[in-house]
Backbone as a printed PyTorch tensor [residue, N CA C, xyz], in Angstrom:
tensor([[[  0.8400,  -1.1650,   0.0000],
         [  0.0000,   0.0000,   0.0000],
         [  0.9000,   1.2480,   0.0000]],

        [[  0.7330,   2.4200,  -0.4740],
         [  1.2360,   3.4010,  -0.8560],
         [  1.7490,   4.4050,   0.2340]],

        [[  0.7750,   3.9310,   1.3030],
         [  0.6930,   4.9090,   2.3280],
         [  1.6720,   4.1420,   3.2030]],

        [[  1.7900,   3.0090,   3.6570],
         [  2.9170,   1.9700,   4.0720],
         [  3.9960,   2.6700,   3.1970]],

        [[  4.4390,   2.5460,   2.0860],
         [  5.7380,   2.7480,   1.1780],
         [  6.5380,   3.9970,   2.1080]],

        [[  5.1380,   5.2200,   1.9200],
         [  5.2890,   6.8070,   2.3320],
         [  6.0320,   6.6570,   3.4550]],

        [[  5.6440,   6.0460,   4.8590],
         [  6.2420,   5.3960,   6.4040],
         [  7.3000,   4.9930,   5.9270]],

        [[  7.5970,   3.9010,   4.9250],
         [  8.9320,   3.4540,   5.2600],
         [  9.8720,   4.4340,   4.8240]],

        [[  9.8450,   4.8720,   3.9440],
         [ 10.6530,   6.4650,   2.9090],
         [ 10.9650,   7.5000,   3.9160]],

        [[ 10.1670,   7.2910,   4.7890],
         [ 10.0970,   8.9160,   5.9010],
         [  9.8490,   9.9780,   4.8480]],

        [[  9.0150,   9.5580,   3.9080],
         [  8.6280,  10.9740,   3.3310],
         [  7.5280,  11.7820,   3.7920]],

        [[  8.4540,  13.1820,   4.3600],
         [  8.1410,  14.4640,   5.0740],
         [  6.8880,  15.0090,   4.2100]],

        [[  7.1870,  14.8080,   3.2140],
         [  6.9450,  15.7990,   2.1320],
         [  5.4190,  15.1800,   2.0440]],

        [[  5.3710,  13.7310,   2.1670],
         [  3.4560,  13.2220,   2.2220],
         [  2.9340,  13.3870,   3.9060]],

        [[  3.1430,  14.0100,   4.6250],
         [  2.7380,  14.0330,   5.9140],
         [  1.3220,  14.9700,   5.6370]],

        [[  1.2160,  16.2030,   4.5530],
         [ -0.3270,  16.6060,   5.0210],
         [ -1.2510,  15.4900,   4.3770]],

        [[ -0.8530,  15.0340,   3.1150],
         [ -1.9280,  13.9680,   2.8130],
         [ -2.2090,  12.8950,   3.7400]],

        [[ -1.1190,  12.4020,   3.8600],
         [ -1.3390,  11.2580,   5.1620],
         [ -2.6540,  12.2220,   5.9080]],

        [[ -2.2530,  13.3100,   6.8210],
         [ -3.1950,  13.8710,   7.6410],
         [ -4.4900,  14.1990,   6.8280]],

        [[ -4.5540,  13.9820,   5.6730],
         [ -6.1450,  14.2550,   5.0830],
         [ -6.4010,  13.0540,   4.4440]],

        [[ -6.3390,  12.1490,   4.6320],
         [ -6.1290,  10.5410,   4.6890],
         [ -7.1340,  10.6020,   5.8270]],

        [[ -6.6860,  10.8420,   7.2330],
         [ -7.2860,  10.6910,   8.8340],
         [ -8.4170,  11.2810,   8.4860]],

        [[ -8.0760,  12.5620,   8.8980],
         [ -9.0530,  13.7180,   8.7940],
         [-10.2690,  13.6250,   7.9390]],

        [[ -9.7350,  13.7400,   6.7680],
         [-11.6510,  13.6250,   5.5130],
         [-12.2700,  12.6840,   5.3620]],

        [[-11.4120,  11.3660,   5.8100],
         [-12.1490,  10.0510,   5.3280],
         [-11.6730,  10.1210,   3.4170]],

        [[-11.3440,  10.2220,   3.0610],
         [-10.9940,  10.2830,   1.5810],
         [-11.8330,   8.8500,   1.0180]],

        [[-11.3890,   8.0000,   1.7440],
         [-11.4240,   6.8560,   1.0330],
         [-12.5380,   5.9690,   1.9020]],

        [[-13.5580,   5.2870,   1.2990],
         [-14.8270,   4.9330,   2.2460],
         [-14.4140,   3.3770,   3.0130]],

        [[-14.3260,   4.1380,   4.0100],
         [-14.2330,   3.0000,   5.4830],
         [-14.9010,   1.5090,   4.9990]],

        [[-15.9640,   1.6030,   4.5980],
         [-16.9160,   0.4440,   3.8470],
         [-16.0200,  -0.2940,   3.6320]],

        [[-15.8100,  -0.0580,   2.0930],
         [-14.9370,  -0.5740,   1.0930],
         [-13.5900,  -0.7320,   1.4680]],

        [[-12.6500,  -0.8370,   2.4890],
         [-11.5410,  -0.9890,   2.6100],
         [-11.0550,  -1.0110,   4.1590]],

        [[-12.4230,  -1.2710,   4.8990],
         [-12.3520,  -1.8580,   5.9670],
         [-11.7020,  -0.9770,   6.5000]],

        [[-11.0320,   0.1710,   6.4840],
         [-10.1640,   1.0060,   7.3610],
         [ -8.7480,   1.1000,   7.1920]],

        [[ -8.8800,   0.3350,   6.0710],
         [ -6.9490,  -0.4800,   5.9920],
         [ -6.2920,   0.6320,   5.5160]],

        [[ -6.9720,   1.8500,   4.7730],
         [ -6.3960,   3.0100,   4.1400],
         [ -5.7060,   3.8810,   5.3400]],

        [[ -6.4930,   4.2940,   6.3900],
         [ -6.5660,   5.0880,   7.2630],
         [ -5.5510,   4.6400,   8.2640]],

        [[ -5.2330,   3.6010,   8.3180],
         [ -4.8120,   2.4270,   9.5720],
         [ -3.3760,   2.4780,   8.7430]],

        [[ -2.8340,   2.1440,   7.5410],
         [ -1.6900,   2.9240,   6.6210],
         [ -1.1750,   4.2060,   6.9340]],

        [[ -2.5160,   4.8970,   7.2380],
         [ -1.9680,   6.1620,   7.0010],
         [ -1.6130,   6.7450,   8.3570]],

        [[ -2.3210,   6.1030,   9.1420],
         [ -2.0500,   6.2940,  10.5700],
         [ -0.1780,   5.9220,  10.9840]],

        [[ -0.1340,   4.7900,  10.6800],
         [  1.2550,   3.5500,  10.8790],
         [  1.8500,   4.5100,  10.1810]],

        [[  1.7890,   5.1820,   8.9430],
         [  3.3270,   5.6580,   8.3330],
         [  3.3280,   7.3310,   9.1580]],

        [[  2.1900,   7.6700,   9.4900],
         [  2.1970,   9.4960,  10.4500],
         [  3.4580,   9.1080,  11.9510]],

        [[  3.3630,   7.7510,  12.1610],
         [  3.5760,   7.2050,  13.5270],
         [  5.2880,   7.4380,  13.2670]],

        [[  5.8070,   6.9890,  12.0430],
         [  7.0590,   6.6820,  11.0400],
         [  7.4360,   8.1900,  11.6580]],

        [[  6.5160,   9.1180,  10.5100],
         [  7.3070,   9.9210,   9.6640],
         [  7.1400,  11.3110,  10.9310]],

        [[  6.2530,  11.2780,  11.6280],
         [  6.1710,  12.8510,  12.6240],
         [  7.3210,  12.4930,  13.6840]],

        [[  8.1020,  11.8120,  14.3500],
         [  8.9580,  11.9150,  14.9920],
         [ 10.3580,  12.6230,  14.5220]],

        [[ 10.2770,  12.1200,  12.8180],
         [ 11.6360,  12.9470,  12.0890],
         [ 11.2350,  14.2810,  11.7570]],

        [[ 10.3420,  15.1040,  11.9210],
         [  9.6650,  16.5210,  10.9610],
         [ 10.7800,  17.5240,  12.3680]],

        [[ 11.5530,  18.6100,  11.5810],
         [ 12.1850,  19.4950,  11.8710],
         [ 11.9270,  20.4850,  10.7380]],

        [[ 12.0130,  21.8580,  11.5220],
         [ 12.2500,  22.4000,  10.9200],
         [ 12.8980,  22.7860,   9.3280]],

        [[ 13.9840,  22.2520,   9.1640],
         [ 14.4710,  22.1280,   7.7700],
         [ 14.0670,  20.9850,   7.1500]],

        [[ 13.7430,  19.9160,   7.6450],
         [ 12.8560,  19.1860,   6.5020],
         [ 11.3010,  19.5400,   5.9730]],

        [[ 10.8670,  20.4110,   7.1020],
         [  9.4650,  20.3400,   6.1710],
         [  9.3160,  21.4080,   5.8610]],

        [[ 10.6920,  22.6710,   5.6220],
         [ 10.1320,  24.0140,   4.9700],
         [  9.3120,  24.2980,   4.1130]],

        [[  9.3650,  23.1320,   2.8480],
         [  8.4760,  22.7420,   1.5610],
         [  7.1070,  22.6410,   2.0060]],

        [[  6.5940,  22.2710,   2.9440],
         [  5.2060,  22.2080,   3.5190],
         [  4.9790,  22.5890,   4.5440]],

        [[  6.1240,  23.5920,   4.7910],
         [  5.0670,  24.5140,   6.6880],
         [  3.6450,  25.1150,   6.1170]],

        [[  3.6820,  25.5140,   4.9350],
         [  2.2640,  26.4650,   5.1060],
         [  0.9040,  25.3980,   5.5780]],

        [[  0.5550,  25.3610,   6.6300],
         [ -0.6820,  25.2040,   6.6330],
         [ -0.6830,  23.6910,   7.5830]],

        [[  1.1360,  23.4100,   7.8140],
         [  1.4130,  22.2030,   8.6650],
         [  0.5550,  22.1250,   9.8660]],

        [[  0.7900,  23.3400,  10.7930],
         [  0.6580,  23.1650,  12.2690],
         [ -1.2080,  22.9740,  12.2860]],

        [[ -1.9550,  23.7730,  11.3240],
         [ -3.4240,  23.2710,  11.3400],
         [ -3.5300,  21.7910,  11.0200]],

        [[ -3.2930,  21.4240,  10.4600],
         [ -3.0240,  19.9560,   9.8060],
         [ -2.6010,  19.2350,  11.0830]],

        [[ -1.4490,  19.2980,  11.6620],
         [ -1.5230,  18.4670,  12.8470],
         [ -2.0860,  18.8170,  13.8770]],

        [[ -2.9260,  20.3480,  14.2280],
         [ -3.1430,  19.7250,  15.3240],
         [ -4.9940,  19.1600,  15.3050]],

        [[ -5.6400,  19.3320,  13.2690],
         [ -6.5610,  18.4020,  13.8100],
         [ -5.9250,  16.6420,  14.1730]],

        [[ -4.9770,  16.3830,  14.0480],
         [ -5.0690,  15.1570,  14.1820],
         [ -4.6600,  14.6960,  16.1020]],

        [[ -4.8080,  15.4650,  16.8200],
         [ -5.5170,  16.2780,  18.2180],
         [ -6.4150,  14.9540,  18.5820]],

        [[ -7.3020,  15.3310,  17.4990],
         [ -9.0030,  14.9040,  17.7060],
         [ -8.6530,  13.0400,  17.5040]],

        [[ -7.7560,  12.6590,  17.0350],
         [ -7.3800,  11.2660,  16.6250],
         [ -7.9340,  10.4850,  18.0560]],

        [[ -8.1870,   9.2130,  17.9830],
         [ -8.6280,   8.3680,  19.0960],
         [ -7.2250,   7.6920,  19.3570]],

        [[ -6.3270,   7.5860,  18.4840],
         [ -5.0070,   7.0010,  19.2030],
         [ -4.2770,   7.9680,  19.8480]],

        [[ -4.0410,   6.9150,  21.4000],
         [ -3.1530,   8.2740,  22.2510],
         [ -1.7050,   8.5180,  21.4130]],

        [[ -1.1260,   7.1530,  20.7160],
         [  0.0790,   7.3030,  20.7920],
         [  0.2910,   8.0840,  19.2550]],

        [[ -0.4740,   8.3850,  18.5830],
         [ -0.7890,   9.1950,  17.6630],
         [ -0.5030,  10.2960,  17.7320]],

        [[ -1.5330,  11.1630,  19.0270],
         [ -1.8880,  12.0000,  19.5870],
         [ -0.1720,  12.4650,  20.4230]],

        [[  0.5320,  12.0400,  20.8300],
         [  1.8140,  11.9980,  21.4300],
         [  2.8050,  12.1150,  20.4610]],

        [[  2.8720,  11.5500,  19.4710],
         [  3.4100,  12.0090,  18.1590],
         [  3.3160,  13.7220,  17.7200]],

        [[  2.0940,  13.6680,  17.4830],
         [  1.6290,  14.9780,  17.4300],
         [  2.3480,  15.8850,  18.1280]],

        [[  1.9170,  15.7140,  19.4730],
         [  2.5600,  17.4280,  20.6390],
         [  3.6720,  17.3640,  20.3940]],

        [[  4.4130,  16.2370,  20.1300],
         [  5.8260,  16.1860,  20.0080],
         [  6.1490,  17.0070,  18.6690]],

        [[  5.6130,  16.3920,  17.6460],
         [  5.8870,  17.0480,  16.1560],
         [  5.7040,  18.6630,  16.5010]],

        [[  4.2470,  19.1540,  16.9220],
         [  4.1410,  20.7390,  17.3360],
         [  5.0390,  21.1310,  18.2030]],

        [[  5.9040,  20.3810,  18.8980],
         [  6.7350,  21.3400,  19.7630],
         [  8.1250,  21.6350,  19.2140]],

        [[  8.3830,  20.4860,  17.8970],
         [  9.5000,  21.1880,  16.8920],
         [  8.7700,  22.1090,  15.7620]],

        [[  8.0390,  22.0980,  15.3540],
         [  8.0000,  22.2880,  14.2270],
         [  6.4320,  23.2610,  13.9520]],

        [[  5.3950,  23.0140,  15.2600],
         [  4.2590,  24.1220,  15.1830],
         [  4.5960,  25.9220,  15.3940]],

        [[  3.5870,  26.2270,  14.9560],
         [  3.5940,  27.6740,  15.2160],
         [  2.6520,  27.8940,  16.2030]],

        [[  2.3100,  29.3670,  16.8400],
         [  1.5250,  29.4780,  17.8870],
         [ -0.2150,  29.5240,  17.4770]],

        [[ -0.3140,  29.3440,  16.3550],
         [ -1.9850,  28.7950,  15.9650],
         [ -2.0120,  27.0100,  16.8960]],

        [[ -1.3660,  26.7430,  17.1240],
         [ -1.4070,  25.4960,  18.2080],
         [ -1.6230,  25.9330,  19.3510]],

        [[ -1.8600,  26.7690,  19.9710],
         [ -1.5710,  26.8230,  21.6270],
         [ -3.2380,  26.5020,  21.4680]],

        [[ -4.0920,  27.1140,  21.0340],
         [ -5.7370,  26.6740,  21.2310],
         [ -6.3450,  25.2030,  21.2390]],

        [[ -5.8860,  24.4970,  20.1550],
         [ -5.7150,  22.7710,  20.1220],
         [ -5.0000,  22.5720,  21.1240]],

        [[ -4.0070,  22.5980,  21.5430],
         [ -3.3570,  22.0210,  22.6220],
         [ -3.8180,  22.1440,  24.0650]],

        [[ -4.1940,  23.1540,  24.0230],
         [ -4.9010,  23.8440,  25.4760],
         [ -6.3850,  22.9430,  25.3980]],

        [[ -7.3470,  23.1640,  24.3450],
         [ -8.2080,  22.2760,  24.5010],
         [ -8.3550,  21.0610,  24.5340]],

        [[ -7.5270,  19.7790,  23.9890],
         [ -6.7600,  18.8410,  24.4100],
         [ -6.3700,  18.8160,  25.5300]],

        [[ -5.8450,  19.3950,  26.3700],
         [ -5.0160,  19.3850,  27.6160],
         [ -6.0410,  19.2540,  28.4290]],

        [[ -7.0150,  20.3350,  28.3020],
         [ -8.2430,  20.1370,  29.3670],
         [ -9.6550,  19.4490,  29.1390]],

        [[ -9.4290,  18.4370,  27.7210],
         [-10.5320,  17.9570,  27.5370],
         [-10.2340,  16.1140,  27.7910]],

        [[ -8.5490,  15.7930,  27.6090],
         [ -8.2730,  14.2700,  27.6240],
         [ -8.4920,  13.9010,  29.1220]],

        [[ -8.5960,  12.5210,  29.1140],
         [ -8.7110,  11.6790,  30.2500],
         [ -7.2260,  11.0400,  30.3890]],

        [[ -6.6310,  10.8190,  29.2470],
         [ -5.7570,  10.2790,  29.1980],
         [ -4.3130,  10.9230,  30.1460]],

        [[ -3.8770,  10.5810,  30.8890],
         [ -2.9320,  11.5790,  31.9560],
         [ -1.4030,  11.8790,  31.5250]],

        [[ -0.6740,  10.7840,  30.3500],
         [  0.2800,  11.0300,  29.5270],
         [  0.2360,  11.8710,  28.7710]],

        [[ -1.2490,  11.9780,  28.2640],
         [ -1.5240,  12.7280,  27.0850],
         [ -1.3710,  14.4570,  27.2250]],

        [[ -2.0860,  14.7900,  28.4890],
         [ -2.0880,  15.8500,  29.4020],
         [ -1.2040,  16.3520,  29.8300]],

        [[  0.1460,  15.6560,  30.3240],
         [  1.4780,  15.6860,  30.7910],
         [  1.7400,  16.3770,  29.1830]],

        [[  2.1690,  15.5600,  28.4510],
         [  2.6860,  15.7720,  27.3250],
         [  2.2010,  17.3720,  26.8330]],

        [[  1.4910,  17.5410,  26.8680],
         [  0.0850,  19.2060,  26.3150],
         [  1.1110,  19.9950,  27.2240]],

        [[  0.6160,  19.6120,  28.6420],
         [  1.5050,  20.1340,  29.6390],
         [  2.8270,  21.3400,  29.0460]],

        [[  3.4870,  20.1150,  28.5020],
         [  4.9890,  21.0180,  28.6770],
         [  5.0610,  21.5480,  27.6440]],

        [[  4.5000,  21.3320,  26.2560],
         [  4.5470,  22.0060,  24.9780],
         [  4.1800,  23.2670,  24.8630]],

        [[  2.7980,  23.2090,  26.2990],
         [  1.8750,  24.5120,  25.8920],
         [  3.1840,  25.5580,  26.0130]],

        [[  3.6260,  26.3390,  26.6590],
         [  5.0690,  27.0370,  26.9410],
         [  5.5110,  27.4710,  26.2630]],

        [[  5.7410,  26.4340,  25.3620],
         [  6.5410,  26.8950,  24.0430],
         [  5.9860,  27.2890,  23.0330]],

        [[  4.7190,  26.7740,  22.8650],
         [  4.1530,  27.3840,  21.7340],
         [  3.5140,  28.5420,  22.1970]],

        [[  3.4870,  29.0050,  23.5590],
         [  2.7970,  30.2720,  23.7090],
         [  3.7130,  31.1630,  23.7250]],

        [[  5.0990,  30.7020,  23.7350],
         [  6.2480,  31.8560,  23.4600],
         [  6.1630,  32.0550,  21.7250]],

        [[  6.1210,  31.2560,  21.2300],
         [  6.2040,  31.0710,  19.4190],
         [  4.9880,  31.8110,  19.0590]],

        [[  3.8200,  31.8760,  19.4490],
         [  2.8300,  33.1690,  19.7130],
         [  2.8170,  34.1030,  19.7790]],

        [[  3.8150,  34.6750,  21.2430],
         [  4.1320,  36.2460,  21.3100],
         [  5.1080,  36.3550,  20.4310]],

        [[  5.9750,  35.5220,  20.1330],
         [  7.4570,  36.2490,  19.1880],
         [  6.3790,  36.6200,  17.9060]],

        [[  5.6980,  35.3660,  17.3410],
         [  4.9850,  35.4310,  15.9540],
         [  4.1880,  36.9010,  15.8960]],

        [[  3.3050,  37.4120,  17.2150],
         [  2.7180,  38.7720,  17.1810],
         [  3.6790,  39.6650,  17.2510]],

        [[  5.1990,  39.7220,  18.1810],
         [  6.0110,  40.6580,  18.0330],
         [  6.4550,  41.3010,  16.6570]],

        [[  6.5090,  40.0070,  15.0840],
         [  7.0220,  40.2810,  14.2030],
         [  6.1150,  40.9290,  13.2370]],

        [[  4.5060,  41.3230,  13.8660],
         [  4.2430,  42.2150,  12.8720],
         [  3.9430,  43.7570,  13.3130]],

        [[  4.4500,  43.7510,  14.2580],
         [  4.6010,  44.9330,  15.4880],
         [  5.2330,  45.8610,  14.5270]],

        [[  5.0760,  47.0860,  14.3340],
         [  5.8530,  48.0840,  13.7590],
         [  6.0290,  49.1960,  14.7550]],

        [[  6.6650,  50.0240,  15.6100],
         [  6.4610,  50.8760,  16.5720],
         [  6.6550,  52.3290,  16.4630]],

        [[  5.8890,  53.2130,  16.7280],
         [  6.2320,  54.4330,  15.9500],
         [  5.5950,  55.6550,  17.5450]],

        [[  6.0030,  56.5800,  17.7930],
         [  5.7320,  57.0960,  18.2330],
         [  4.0610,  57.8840,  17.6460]],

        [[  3.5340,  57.6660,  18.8670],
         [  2.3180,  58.8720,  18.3280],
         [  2.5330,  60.2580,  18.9040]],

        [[  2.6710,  60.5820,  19.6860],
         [  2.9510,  62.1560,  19.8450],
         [  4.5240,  62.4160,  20.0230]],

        [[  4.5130,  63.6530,  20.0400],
         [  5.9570,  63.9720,  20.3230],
         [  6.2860,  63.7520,  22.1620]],

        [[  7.8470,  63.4670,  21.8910],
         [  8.2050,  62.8340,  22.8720],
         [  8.2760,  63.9680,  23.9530]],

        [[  8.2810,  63.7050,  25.4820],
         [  8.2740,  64.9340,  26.6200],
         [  9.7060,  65.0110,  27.0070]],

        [[ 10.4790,  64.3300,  26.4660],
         [ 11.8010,  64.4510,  26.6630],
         [ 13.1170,  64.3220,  25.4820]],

        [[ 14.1700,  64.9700,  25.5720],
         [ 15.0880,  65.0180,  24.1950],
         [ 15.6490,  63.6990,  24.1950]],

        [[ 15.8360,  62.8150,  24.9460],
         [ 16.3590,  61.6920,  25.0610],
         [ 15.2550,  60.3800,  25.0850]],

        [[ 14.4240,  60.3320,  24.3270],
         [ 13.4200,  59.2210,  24.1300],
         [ 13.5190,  58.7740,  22.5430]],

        [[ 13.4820,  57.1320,  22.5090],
         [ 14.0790,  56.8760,  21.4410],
         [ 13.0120,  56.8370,  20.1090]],

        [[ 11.8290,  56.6510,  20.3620],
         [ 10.3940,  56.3290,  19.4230],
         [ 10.7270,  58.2150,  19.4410]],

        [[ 10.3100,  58.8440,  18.0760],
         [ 10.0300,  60.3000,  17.9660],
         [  8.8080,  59.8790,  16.6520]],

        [[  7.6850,  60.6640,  16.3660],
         [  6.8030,  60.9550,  15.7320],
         [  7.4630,  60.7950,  14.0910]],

        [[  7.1140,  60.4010,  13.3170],
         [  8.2840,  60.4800,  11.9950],
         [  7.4370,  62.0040,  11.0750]],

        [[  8.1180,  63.1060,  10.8060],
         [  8.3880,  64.1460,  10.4480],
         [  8.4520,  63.6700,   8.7040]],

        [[  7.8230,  64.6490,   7.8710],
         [  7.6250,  64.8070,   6.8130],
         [  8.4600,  64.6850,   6.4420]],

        [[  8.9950,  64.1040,   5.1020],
         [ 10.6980,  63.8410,   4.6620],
         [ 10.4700,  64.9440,   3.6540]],

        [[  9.4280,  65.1140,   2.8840],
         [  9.2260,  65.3660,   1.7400],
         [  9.1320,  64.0540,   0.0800]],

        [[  9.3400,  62.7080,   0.6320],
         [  9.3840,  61.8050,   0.0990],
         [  8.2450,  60.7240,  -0.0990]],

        [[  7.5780,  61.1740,  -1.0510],
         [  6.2900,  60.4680,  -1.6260],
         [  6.5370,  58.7820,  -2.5330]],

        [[  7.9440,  58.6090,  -2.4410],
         [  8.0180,  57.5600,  -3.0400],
         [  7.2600,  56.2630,  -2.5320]],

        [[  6.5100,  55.5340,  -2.5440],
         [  6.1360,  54.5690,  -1.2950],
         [  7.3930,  53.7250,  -1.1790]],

        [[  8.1770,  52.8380,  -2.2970],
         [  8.8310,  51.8770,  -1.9900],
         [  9.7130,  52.1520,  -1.1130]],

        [[ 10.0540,  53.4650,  -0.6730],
         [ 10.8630,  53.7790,   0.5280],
         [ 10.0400,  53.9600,   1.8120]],

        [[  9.1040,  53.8290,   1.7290],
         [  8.3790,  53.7710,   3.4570],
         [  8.5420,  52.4840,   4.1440]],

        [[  8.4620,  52.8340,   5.2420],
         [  8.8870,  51.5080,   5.9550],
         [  7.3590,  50.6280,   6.0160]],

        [[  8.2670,  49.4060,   6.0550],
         [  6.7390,  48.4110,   6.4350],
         [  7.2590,  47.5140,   7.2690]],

        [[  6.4310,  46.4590,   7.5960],
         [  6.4450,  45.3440,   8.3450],
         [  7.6470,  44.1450,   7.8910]],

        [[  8.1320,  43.7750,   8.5030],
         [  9.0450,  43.1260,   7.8360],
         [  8.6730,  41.6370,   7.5900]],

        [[  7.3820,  41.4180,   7.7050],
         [  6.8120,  40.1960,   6.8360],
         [  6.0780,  40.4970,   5.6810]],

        [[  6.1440,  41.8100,   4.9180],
         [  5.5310,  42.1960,   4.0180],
         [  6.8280,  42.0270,   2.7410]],

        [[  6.0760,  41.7410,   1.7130],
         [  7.1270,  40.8860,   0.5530],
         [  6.8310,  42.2800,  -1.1060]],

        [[  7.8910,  43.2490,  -1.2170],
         [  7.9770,  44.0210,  -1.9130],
         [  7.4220,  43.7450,  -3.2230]],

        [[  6.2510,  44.5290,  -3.1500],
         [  5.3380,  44.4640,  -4.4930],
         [  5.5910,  45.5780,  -5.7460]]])
């Protein structure tokens, strides 16, 4: 099966399909008894312990939603995979899955595990809001030695010289 092959390869690069494999049901439970899902489960088990940073640059967009529905999975050791994978490799759109997980499992490993991740991804949160922070003074300052000052007319209407955000990509 294909999804077996994907597990043994450690290919990074099929980890969101695998997760929409789980997630959508793609393929009808009926007809294949589960064996699709149960593949796809066994090779997520493989391949989320190796996901770092530099292997899955090719597919961060849209990674950390992707794992943390698989949160909702009925396998704990799935689910443990997971916090682990989000605590290399999530962004702070995880701290809400994790937090609700944390206080919704019975499971007490599972909880432990939520436990120590939450931390980190709530630091990867504030840094992620720090970086679209731009800071500018609004009034003038009450003292000559304050470092934010009001920015003063240059006379320069060019836009491509105004400052922006530094996650904004020059159009």
């Amino acid at each position: 099966m294909a999804a077996e092959a994907l597990g043994r390869l450690l290919a990074v690069e099929a980890v969101p399909a695998l997760i929409d494999v789980l997630d959508d049901n793609l393929f009808d439970q009926a007809l294949d008894e589960g064996r699709v899902a149960a593949a796809a489960a066994t090779a997520l088990l493989r391949i989320l312990p190796v996901l770092t940073e530099e292997n899955c640059a090719d597919i961060h967009t849209g990674l950390t939603l992707r794992l943390c529905r698989l949160l909702k999975h009925r396998d704990a050791g799935l689910i443990l995979e997971t916090i682990e994978a989000l605590r290399r490799v999530g962004n702070g759109g995880a701290v809400e899955p994790v937090e609700q997980l944390h206080d919704r499992t019975r499971n007490e490993v599972v909880r432990e595990k939520a436990f120590l991740v939450l931390p980190i991804l709530r630091e990867r949160r504030r840094v992620e809001a720090l970086h679209g922070t731009l800071l500018r003074a609004s009034e003038l300052p009450t003292s000559e030695h304050a470092l934010l000052r009001p920015a003063a007319y240059a006379g320069n209407d060019n836009a491509k010289e105004l400052l922006r955000s530094a996650g904004k990509s020059d159009e």
